[in-house]
C-alpha positions in Angstrom: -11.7 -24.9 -8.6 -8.4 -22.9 -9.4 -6.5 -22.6 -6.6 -3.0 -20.8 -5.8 0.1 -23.3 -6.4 2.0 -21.3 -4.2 2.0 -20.2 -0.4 3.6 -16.6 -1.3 0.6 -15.5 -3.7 -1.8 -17.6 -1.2 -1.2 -16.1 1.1 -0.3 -12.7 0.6 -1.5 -11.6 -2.7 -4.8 -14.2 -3.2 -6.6 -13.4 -6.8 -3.1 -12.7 -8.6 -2.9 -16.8 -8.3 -5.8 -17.0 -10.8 -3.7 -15.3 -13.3 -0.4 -17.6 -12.3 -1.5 -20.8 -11.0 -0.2 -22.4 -14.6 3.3 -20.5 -14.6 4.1 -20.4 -10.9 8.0 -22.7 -10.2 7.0 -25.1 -7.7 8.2 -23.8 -4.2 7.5 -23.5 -0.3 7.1 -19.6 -0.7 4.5 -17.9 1.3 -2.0 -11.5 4.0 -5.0 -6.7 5.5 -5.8 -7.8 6.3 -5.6 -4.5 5.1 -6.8 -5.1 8.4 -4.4 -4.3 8.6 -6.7 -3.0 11.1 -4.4 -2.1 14.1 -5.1 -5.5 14.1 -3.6 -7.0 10.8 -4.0 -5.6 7.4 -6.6 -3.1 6.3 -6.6 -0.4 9.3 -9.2 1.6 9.7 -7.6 3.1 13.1 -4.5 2.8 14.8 -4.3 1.6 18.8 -2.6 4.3 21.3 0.6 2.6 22.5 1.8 4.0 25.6 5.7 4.2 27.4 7.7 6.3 26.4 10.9 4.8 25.3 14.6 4.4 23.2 15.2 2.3 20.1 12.6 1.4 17.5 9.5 2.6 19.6 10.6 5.9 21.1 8.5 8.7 21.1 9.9 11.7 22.3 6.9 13.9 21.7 3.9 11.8 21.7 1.6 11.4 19.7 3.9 9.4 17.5 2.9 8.2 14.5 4.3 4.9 13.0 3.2 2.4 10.1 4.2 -1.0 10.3 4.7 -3.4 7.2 5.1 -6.8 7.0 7.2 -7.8 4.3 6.2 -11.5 4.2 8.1 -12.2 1.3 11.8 -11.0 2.6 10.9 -12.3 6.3 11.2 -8.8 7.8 9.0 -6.1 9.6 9.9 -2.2 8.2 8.9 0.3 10.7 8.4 4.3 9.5 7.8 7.4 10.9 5.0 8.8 9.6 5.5 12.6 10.9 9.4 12.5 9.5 8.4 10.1 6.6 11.5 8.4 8.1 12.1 4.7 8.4 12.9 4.2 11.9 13.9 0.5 11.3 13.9 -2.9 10.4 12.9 -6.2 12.3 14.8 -9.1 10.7 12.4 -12.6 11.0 14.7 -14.5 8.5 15.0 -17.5 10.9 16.0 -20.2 8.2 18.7 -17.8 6.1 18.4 -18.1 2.7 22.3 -16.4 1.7 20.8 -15.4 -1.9 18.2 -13.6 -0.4 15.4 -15.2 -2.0 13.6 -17.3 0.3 12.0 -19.7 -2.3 13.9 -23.2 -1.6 13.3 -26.0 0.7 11.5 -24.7 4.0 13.5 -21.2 4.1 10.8 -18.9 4.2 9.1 -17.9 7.4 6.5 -15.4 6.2 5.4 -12.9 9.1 2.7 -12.2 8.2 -0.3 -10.2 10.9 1.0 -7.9 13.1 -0.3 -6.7 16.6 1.4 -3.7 18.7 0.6 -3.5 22.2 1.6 -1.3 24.9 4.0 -3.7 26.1 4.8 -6.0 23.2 4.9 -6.6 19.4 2.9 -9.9 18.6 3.3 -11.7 15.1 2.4 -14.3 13.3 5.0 -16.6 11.5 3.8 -19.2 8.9 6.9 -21.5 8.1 8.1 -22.0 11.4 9.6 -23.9 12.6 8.7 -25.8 8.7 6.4 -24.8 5.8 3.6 -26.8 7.5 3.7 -26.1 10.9 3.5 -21.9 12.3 3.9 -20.3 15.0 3.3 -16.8 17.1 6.1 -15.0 18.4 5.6 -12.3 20.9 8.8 -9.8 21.2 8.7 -6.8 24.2 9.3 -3.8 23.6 11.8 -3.5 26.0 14.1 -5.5 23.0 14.1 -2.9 20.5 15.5 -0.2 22.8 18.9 -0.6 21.6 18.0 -0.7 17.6 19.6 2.5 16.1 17.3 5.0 14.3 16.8 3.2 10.7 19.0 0.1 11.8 17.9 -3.4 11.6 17.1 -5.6 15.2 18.9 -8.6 13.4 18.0 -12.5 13.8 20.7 -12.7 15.8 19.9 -10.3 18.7 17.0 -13.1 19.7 17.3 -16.0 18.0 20.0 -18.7 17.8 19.6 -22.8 16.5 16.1 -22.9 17.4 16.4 -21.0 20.9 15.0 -17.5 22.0 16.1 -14.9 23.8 16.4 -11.2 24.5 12.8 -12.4 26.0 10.8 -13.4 23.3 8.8 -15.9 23.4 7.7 -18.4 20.7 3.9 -20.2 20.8 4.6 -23.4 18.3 1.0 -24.3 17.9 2.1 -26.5 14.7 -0.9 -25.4 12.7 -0.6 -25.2 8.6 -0.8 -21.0 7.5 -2.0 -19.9 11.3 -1.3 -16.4 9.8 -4.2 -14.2 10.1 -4.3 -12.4 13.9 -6.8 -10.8 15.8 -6.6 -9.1 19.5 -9.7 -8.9 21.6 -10.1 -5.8 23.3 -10.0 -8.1 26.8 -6.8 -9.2 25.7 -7.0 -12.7 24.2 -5.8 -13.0 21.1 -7.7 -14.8 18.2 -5.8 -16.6 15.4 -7.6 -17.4 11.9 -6.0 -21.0 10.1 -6.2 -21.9 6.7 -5.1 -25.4 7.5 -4.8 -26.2 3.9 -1.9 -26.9 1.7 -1.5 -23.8 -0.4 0.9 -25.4 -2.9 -2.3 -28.1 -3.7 -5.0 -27.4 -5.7 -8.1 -28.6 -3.9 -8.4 -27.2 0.3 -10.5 -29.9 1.4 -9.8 -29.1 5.1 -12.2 -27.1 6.8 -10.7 -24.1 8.7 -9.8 -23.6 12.5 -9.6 -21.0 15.2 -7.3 -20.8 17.6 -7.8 -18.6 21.3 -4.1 -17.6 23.0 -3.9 -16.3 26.5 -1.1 -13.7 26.3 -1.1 -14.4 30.5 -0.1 -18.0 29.8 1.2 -17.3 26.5 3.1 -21.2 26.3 -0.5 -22.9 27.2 -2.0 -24.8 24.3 -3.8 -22.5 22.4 -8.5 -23.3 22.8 -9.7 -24.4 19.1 -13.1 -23.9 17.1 -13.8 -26.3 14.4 -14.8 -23.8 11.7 -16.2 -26.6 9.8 -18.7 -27.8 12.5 -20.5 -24.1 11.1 -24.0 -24.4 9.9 -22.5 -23.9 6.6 -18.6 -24.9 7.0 -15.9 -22.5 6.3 -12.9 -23.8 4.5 -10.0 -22.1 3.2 -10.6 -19.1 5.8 -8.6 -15.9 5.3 -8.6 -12.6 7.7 -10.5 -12.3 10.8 -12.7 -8.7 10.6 -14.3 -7.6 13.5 -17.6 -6.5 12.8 -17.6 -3.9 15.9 -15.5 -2.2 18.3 -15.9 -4.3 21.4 -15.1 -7.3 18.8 -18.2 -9.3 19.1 -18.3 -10.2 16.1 -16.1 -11.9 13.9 -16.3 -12.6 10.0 -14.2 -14.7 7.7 -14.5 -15.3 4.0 -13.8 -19.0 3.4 -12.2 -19.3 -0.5 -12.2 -23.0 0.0 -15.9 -23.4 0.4 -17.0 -20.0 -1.3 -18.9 -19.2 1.4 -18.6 -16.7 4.3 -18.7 -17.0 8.2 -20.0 -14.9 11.2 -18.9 -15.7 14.5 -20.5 -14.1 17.7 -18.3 -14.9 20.7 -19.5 -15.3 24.0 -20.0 -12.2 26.5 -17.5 -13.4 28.7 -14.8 -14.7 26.3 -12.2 -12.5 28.2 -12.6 -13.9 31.6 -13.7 -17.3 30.8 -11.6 -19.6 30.4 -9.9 -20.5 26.7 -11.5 -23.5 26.4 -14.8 -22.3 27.6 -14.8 -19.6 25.4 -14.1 -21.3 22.7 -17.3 -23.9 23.3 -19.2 -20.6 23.5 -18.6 -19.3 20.4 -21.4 -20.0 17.7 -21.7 -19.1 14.3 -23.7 -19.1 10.5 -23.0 -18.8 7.4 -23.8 -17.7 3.5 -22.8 -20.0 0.5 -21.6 -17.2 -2.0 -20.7 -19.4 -4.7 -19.7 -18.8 -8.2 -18.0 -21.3 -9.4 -14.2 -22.2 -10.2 -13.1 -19.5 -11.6 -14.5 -16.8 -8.4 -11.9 -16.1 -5.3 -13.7 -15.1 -2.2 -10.7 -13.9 0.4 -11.6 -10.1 1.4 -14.5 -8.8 3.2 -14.6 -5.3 5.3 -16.9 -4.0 8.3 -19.9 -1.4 7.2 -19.6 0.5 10.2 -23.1 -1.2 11.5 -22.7 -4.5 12.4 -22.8 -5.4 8.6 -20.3 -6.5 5.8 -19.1 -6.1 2.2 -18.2 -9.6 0.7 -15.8 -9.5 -2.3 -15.5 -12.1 -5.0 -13.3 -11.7 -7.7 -12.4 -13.3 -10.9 -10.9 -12.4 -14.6 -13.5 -12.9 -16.7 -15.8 -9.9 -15.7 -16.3 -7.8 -13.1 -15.8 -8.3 -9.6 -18.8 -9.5 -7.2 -19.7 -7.3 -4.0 -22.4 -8.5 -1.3 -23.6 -6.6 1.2 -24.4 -9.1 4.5 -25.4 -8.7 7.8 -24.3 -10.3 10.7 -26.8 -12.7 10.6 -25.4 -13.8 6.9 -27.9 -12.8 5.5 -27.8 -10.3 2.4 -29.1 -7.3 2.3 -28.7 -6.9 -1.3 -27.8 -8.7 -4.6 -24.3 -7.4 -6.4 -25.1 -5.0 -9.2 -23.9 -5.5 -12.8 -24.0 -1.9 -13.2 -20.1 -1.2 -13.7 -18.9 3.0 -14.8 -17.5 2.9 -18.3 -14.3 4.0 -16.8 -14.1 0.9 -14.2 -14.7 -1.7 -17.0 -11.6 -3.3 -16.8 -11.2 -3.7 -13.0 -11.1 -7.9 -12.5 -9.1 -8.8 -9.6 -10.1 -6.6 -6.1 -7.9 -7.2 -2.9 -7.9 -5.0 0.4 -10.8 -3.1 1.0 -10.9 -0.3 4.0 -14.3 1.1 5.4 -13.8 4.6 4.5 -17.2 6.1 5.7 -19.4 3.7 8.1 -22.9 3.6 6.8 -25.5 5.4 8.4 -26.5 9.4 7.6 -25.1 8.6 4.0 -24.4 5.6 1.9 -21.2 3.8 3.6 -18.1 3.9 1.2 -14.7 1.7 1.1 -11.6 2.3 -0.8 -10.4 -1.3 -2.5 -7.0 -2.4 -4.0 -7.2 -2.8 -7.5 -4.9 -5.6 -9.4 -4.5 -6.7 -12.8 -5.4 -5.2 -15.6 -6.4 -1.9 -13.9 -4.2 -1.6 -10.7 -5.2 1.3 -8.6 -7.8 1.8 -5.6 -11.3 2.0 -6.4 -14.1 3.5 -4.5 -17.1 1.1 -3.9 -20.7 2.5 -2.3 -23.1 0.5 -0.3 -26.5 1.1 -0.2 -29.5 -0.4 -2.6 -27.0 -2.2 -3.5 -22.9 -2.5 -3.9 -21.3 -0.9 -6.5 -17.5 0.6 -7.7 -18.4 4.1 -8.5 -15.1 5.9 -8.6 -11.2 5.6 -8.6 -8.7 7.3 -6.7 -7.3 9.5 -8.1 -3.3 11.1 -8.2 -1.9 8.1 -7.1 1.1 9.0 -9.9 3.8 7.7 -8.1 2.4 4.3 -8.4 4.9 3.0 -10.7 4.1 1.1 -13.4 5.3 -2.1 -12.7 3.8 -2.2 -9.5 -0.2 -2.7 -8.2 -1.5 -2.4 -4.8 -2.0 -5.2 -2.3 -2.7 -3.9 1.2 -4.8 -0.4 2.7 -4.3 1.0 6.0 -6.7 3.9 6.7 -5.3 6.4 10.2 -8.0 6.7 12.5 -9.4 10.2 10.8 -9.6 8.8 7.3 -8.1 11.4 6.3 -4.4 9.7 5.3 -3.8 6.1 3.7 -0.6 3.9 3.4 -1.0 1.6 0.2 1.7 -1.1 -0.1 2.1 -2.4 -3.7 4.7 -4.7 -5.5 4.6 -6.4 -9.1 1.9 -8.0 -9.9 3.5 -11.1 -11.5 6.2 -13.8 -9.4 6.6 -11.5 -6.7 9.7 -14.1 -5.5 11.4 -13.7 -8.8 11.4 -9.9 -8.7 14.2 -6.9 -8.4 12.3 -6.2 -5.1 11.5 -2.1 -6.2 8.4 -2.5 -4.2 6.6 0.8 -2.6 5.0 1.5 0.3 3.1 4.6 -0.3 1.6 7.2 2.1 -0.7 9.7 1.0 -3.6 12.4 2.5 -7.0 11.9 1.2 -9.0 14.6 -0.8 -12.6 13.6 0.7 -14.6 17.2 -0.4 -16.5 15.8 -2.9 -16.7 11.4 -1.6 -20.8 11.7 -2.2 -19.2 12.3 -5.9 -17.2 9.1 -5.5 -14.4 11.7 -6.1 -11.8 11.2 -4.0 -7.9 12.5 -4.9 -4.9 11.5 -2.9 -2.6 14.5 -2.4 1.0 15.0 -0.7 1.8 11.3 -1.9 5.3 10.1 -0.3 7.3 6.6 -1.3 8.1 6.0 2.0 10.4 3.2 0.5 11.6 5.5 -2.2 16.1 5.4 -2.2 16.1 2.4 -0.5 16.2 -0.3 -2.5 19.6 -1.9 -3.2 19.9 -4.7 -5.8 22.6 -6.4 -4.0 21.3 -6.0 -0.5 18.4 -8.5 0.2 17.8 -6.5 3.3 16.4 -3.7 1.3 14.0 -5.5 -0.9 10.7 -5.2 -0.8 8.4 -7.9 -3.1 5.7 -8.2 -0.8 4.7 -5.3 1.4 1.1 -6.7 2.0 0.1 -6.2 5.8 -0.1 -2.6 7.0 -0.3 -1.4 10.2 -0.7 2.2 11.9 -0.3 2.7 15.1 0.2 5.9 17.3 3.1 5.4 20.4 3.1 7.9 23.6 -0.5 8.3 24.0 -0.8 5.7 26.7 0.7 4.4 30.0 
């Protein structure tokens, strides 16, 4: 099977490695999962932060609106401002400094990757720390970015100094490989997806893991599920999607093992404990297959309990299931491709746009090589890309889409996109894009993306690492003053 050579398009840019696994330099280099949902990448709603506050997170007249972006390839979190279209600052995470800026020798890259924003704390997850094999999860209060100066930078050195933090964060070394995809459970746990695989290899052999944190007892050894124990075992897992609200249901596409996962957790996994949650959690799974050549790394909710699987690959067109939550499909995927959508190969983030239901549900999906963009896929009967998305214009041409975050209307969307080729070898003109959605005519699969703002746009400086962005991959909204 052709696997990634390299942990920065592992694990942040996935099907690109198909086209690069034979030209990639051999480094340590390093995710929304868009999920980003307020979870991770690929948002389709942003959680209502509360506290009103200075610094980073203020928000003088809530509702506040505020897209977070993890740019896993420069070791740094970019916060804007989504009503001012503002940045409002910059977290650094560059805890093994690299003085050329470019993070690709030895074990200098720490890749945060997921992000979660609570009312009371940020929560990320770091992939090289403390060494390219071993993670960890850092949780930083809010309280710490008080004093960060509207669009300055809350530097390394305000928490972190020879392997010691302060400024009261706190650091959960769990010494799992790639422990980079995060999910919170509405009770408060947090759930972390690990790939546990060498990404610089070319065969993942080892099956997957998940790990339960307490944020009460946030130093405690974290519960684990043996992902490969699974009726059908899951190996090479990427992002955790909730298949519901009240997070019941969990899914994973597992690129190692082309299959797919769907764990149901346990009615009381908030007030259990770890460990007995985690022995209560079952699962099943689908064997997607395909072959060698397929990727199988992005799946998104339907809005009903269900899923849409995504296998891509760059000899024809992309695969899309449609599975329920008993992994089982629904439907087969079509070959029926529009003339104008011929070319599309390599499909990233997808973001449920409309959940399925009165009408056919709909998804809006990053586009890569040869035909970068965002296409419009429709469930029903059966699967099927059916539009594109249109007016994205200021999408420059050097650059493709990685991550979607949807607000909680549908009605806006924040694309991140960088080059499509050696992200680490690039001038780092990366955009993160924010745009309003045309939706009057989405039975048409014509949707057009008005009002489009670089949110990055006259910030890039070739001799200031700081200000490059390569890999702006995990997308986050989220809306600050709304809460207690």
């Amino acid at each position: 099977m052709v696997r990634p050579v390299s942990p920065v398009l592992a694990a942040m840019t996935g099907p690109l490695a198909l086209v690069l696994a034979a030209c990639l330099p051999d480094n340590p280099a390093t995710t929304e999962t868009a999920t980003t949902t307020a979870t991770g990448s690929g948002s389709t709603g942003e959680p209502t932060t509360g506290g009103l506050e200075t610094g980073l997170f203020a928000c003088a007249s809530p509702p506040c609106k505020v897209l977070l972006v993890s740019q896993t390839l420069d070791d740094r979190i970019d916060v804007y401002d989504l009503d001012t279209k503002q940045l409002r600052g910059r977290i650094s995470l560059d805890l093994k400094p690299d003085p050329s800026g470019q993070q690709i020798e030895g074990n200098l890259l720490d890749e945060p990757y997921e992000l979660v924003l609570t009312d009371t704390d940020l929560i990320v997850t770091v992939g090289h720390y403390p060494d390219t094999d071993q993670g960890s999860l850092l949780r930083f209060p809010r309280s710490a970015f008080a004093d960060t100066p509207a669009g300055g930078t809350f530097a390394t050195a305000d928490f972190f100094n020879n392997s010691s933090f302060s400024a009261g964060v706190q650091d959960l070394a769990h010494g799992r490989r790639e422990g980079i995809f995060l999910l919170p459970h509405p009770g408060g746990r947090l759930l972390i997806g690990v790939f546990a695989n060498n990404l610089q290899t070319a065969q993942w052999t080892t099956p997957s893991e998940l790990l339960i944190v307490d944020p009460a007892d946030f130093s405690a050894t974290p519960a684990s599920v043996d992902l490969g124990a699974l009726d059908v075992p899951c190996i090479g897992a990427w992002q955790l999607t909730p298949l519901d609200a009240a997070v019941s249901r969990v899914a994973v596409a597992c690129d190692g093992s082309e299959t797919l996962a769907v764990l149901t957790l346990p009615e009381d996994f908030a007030t259990t404990t770890p460990a007995q949650a985690a022995s209560g959690i079952t699962g099943c799974g689908f064997k997607l297959g395909g072959g060698e050549a397929w990727t199988t790394q992005y799946l998104a909710p339907d809005g009903v309990g269900g899923l849409l699987a995504i296998q891509s690959q760059l000899a024809e067109s992309p695969r899309l299931w449609q599975v329920n939550a008993a992994c089982t499909p629904t439907s087969l995927p079509s070959k029926e491709v529009p003339p104008a959508l011929q070319q599309v190969r390599l499909l990233r983030q997808p973001v449920l746009l409309r959940p399925a239901g009165a009408a056919d549900p709909l998804w809006l999906v990053a586009s890569a090589l040869p035909d970068p963009g965002v296409v419009v896929v429709r469930g029903g009967e059966s699967a099927t890309m059916c539009g594109r998305l249109e007016g994205l214009e200021l999408l420059a041409a050097g650059n493709a889409p990685w991550g979607l975050a949807l607000d909680a209307t549908g009605e806006h969307l924040a694309i991140g996109a960088g080059v499509p080729n050696n992200p680490e070898l690039s001038e780092g003109k990366g955009q993160v894009l924010w745009a309003t959605l045309d939706r009057s005519n989405e039975d048409g699969c014509e949707l057009i993306a008005t009002d489009v703002v670089d949110l990055n746009a006259g910030r890039y400086e070739v001799s200031e690492p700081e200000t490059w962005v390569r890999a702006p991959n995990v997308l986050v909204l989220a809306e600050l003053g709304g809460g207690t």
